[in-house]
N, C-alpha and C positions, 0 to 999 in steps of 0.2 A: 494515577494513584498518588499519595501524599505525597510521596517519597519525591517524584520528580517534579511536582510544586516546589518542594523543598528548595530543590539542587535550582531551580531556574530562578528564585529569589536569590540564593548565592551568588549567580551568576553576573548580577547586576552591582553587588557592595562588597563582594569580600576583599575584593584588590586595600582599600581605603583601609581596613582594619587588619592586614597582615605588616607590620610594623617589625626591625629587625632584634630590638631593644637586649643587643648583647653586650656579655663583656667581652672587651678587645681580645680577639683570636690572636695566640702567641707561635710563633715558631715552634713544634715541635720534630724531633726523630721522624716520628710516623706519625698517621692520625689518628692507629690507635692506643698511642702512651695516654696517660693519666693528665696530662695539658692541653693545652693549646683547645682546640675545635672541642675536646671533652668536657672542657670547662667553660663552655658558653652556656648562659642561662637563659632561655629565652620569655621573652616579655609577652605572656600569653591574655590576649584579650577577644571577647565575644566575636564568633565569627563576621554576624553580621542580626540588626536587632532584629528580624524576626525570622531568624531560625532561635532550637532551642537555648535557652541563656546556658547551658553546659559544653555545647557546641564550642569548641574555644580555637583559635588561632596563634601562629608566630612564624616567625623564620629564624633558621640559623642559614650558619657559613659552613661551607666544605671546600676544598682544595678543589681548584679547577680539576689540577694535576696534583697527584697521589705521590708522583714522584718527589714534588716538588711544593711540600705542605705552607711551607712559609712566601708563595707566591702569590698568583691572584686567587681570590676568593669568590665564590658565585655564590644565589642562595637555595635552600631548600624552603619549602613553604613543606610548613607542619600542619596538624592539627589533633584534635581529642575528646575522647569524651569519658570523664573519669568515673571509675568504679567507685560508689560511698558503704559496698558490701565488706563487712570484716572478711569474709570468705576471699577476698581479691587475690589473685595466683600470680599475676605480673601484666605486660600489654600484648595485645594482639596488632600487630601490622596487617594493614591492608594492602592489597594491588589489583588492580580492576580488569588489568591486560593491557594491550597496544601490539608493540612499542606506542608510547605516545599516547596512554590513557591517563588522565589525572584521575589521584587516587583522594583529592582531600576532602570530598565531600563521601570519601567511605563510612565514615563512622556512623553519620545518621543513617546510612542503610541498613549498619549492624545495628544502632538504636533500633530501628523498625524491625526488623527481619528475623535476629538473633533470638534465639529461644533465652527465659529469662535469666535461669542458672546459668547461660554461658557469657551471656553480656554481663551479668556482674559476677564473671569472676576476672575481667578484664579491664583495664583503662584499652577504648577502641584509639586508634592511633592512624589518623591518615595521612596520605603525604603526597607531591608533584613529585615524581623523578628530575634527576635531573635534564632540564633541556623542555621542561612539560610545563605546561600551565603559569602556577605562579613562580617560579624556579628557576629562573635568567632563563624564558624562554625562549630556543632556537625557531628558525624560519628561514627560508627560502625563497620566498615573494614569487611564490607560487600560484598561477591559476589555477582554473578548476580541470582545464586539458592538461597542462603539469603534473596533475595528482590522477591522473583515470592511468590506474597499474593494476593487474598486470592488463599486458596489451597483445590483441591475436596475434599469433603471427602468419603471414603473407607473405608473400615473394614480392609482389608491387608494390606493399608498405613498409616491407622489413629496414630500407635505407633511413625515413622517415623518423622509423623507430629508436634507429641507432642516433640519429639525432637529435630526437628529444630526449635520450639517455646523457647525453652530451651537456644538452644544455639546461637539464636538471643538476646536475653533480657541478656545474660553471656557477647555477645559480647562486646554489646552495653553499660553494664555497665563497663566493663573492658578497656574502648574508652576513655567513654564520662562521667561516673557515678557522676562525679563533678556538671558537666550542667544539665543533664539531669533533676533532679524535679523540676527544676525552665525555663524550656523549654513549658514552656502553655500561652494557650489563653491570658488569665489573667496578664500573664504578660507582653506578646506583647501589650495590650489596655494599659497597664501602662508604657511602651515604647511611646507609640502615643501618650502619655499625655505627657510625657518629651519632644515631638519633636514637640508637641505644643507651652511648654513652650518655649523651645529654639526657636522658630521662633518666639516670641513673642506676641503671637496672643491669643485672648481671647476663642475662637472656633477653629474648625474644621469641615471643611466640608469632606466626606468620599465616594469614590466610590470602592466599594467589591464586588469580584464576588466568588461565589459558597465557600468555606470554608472564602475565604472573609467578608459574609454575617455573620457569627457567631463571626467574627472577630469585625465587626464592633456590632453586636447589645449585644456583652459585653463590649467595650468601651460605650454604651448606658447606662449601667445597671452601671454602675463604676462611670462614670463621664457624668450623663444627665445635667447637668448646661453648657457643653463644649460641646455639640454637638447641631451642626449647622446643614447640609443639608446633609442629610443619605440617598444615594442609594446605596439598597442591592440585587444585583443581583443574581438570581438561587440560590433559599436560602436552606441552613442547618438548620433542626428542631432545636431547642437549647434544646429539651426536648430527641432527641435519638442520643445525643453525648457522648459515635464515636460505639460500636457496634450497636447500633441502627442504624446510618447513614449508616454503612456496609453493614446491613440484607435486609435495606430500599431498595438498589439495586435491590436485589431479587423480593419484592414485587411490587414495581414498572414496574419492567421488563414483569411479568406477564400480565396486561392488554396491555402494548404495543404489546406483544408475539399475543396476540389474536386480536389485531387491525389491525395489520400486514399478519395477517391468512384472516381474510377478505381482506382487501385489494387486497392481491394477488390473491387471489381467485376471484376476479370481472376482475381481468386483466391477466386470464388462457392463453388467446392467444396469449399474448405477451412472458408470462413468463415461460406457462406450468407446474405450478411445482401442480397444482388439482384446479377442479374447484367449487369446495366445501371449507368452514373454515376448516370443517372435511378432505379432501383430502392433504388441503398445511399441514396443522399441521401433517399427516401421514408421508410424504415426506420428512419434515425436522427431525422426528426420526427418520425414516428409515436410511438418512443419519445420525444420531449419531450413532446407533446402529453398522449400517455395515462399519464405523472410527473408532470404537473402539473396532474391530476382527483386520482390514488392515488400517491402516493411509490412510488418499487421499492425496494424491500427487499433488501441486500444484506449478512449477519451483522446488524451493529448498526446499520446505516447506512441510513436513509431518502432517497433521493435525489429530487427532483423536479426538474419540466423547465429551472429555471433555475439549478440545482443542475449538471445534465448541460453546458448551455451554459457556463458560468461552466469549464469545463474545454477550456477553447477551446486550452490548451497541449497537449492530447494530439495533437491533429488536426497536428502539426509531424512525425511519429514517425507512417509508416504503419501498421506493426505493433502499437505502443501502443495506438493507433484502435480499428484492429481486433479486438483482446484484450477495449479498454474496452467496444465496442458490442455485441460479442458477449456478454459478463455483463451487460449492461443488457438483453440483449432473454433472456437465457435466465433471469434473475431475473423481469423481469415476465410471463413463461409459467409463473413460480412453481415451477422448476427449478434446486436446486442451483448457484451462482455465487461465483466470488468474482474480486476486483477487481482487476488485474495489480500487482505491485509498483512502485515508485517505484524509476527508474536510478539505480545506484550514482552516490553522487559522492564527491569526492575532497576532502578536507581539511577545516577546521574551519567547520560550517556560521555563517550569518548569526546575529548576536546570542549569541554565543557565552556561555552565563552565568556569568561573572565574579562573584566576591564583590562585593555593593556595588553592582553597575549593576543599575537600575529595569529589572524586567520587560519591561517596555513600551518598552524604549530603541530596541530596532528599529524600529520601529511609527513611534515617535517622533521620532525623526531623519529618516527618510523622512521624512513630512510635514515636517518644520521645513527639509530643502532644497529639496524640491519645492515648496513653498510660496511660500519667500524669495529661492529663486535666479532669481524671473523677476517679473517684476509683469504679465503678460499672462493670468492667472487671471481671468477674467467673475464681475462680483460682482452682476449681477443672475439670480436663479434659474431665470425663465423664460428665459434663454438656455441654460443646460443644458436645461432640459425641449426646446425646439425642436431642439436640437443630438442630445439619447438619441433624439430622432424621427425624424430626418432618416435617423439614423446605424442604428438599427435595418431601414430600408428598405434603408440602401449594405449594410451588414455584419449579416444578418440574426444569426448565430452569437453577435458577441460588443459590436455596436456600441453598444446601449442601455446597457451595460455602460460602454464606453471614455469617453461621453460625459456621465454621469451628474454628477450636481452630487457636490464632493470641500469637506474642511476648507477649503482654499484658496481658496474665494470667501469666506471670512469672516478671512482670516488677515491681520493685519498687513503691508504693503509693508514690503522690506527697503530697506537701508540704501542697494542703488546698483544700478544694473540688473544685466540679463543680462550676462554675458562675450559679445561676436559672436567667434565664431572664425573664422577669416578669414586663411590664413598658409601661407608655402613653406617651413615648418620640416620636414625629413623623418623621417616616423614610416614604423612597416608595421603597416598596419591589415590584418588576420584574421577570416573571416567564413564560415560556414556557410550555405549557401543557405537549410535551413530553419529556424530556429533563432525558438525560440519568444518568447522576451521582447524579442531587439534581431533582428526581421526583417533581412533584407535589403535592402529598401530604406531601412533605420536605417544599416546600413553605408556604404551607398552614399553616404548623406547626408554623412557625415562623410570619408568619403573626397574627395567634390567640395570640401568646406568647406575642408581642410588640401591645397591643391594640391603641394603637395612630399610628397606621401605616396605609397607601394605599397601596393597591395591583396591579398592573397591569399586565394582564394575558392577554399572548396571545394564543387564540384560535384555539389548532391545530398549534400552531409552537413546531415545532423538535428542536433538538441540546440543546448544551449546551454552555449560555451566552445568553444575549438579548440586552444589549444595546450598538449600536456600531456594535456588531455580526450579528445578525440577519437580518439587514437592516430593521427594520418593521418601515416606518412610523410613525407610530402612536402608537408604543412604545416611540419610540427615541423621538417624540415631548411630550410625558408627562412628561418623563425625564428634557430633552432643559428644558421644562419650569418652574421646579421643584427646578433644580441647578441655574434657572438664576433668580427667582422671593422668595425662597424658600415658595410658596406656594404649598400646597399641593393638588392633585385631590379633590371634593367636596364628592365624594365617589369613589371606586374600579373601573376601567376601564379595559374591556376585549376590546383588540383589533383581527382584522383576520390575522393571518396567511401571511408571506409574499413567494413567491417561491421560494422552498427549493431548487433550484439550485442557487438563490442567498444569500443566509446565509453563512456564516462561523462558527467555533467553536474555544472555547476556546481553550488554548495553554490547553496540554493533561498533562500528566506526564513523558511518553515517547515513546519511539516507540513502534508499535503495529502491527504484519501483517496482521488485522482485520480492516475494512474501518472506525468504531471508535472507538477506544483507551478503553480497561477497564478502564484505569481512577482514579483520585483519587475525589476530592470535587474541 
């Protein structure tokens, strides 16, 4: 689609024309007094010449350390796209997800995408987190075996494990150990208050999807006087961040695992794989078991049994499932197969590569917020080993998986704890009953968490993303009406389900030869 033409001409010039052209950032109290970081102006020119000439670029400055404003300085890469509508209501911030998604090429997504009345009632407003993309990007000089997380756990691999845990979090300090504690949540929301300031605008209106959604309900929790019209899409519990959010895969996975068992099971004669719950669920261990004696062969790809599990995103997507299982067992009967395609998604995928930004940036930011943004990481090994046990028995699918030891028992405590969100600032939180990386009960969480919030649940909609993505009517107009009136539903609206051949999914993390993406938030 155009859209990610777009973003992949970006990807080759924007670095050239992101220029910082401020005025000198002063010492102030905090960053957010009426000086200092507030009164940079920044020198906005065309992104890059063939994206739209509105398309506009800059950077400013923010305080590494918050504590500590008048020290070193890092940058944020901005961008926008202005409203010329008298109707204009104020800006929309973007976030794409991650950790470690660059958000600056959001705006021509919302150019494209946005229904018309709500694009021009908005200047769109993208931006890199900090530690992402154009944004003094961090890294780890990470391979590609570095970055395969999570990882099964095993009794003859678990020592293995604990060592590349080790010397992920060595790396990483040995890279980045400067940026790294001041790489969280907490301080990207305090980023979005400077980029407020500097656009001079009294609020902020906010659209966040999937690590988004955490994004945005701790700028809630920091600065509810400056928050305007909050939609948080495919939400992150604020209460299980980040091995919560990880485990939460597993659990998640598990009811879809068995809605998928039926399903196929009602549709034996299209699909054959039993015509029983009890019969599909036989079928698909059978297939782990007998991939993880002989890999199946499928073109170039060798898959074995924990290869198959580790695709625990598929089982959200009945159909996906069943496409996937059916080339799994017509490969291992050594019959012609090949693998379902991966759902269109819409806009400029995660890690976007930029002139200049480390490989590994995505990879790398990740860990350095999930790491730093919480100090409830277990830094003894054998509590992951009891934990992939435990969690193997609850969530046979994908729990050894969610619980497995991560860099993060070896990583530096950050600078100040978790954010608790905890607040009657009203947002409208957007959620897909099956939705693979931020379940349902991820939604939910955060819905209870921000008590001034609406929910709107679609019923029986897959994937992952709802507004925009999904095509659901009757999401998307609660939304429309939300950003354009900022009134809120009168209560929780569940909408039905739109045909899951016309949805899309969010931009993933990266490629996957599984039809969708493990995935990050």
């Amino acid at each position: 689609m155009r859209m990610r033409r777009i973003a992949s001409l970006l990807a080759v010039g924007l670095t050239a024309t992101l220029v910082p052209g401020l005025a000198p950032a002063q010492a102030a109290p905090a960053p957010t007094a009426a000086d200092g970081y507030l009164r940079q102006t920044p020198t906005w020119k065309r992104c890059d010449r063939q994206a739209p000439a509105e398309f506009q670029c800059a950077t400013i400055k923010v305080p590494l350390d918050y504590r500590k404003p008048s020290g070193r300085k890092i940058d944020v890469a901005i961008s926008r796209i202005k409203s010329t509508s008298p109707k204009r209501h104020g800006v929309l911030l973007f976030n794409p997800g991650g950790p470690g998604g660059s958000g600056l090429t959001m705006p021509l997504m919302g150019l494209e995408m946005l229904p018309k009345k709500v694009r021009e009632s908005y200047d769109l407003i993208g931006f890199d987190p900090r530690g992402v993309g154009l944004s003094t990007p961090v890294t780890c000089g990470l391979t590609r075996e570095d970055s395969r997380l999570p990882r099964v756990y095993k009794k003859e691999t678990f020592q293995k494990d604990v060592a590349w845990a080790k010397r992920v979090a060595a790396k990483c300090e040995a890279k980045s150990g400067d940026l790294l504690p001041h790489i969280t949540t907490r301080n990207t929301a305090r980023d979005m208050d400077v980029i407020r300031g500097v656009l001079g605008e009294r609020k902020i209106s906010y659209l966040g999807y999937s690590y988004g959604t955490y994004l945005g309900a701790v700028y809630t929790q920091l600065f509810p006087a400056r928050t305007d019209r909050f939609v948080l899409d495919s939400s992150v519990d604020p209460k299980r961040v980040w091995r919560g959010m990880i485990q939460v895969w597993a659990e998640g996975a598990e009811p879809a695992f068995d809605r998928w068992t039926r399903w196929s099971a009602a549709r034996d004669g299209q699909y054959h794989l039993g015509s029983t719950p009890a019969a599909v669920r036989k079928t698909f261990w059978d297939l782990v078991k007998r991939a993880n004696k002989t890999p199946i062969v499928i073109g170039e790809e060798k898959i074995n049994g924990d290869d198959i599990r580790s695709a625990r995103g598929v089982f959200f997507s009945v159909k996906d499932a069943s496409e996937f299982v059916v080339a799994l067992k017509e490969a291992a009967a050594g019959r012609p197969a090949t693998l379902p395609a991966p759902r269109e998604t819409a806009g400029p995928a995660k890690g976007a590569a930029f002139a200049g930004v480390p490989a590994d940036n995505g990879e790398a930011a990740f860990l350095a917020v999930i790491c730093t943004d919480t100090r409830n990481w277990p830094r003894d090994p054998a509590q992951y080993r009891r934990d992939a046990l435990r969690d193997k028995v609850r969530y046979p699918l994908y729990g050894d998986f969610g619980s497995n030891i991560m860099p993060c028992a070896y990583w530096k405590k950050g600078i100040e704890p978790a954010t608790e969100v905890a607040n009657k600032v009203g947002v409208l939180a957007v959620q897909n009953e099956w939705d693979s990386q931020t379940p349902l009960v991820s939604g939910l969480g955060l819905h209870r968490a921000m008590k001034g919030s609406r929910m709107v649940t679609v019923d029986e909609g897959e994937g992952h993303g709802v507004y925009l993505f999904a095509r659901n009517t009757c999401a998307d107009s609660s939304v429309n009406s939300y950003l354009l009136t900022g009134r809120l539903p009168a209560r929780n609206v569940t909408c039905k389900a739109a045909p899951t051949a016309d949805r899309m999914e969010l931009p993933q993390s990266g490629p996957s030869r599984f039809p969708v993406p493990a995935g990050r938030f």
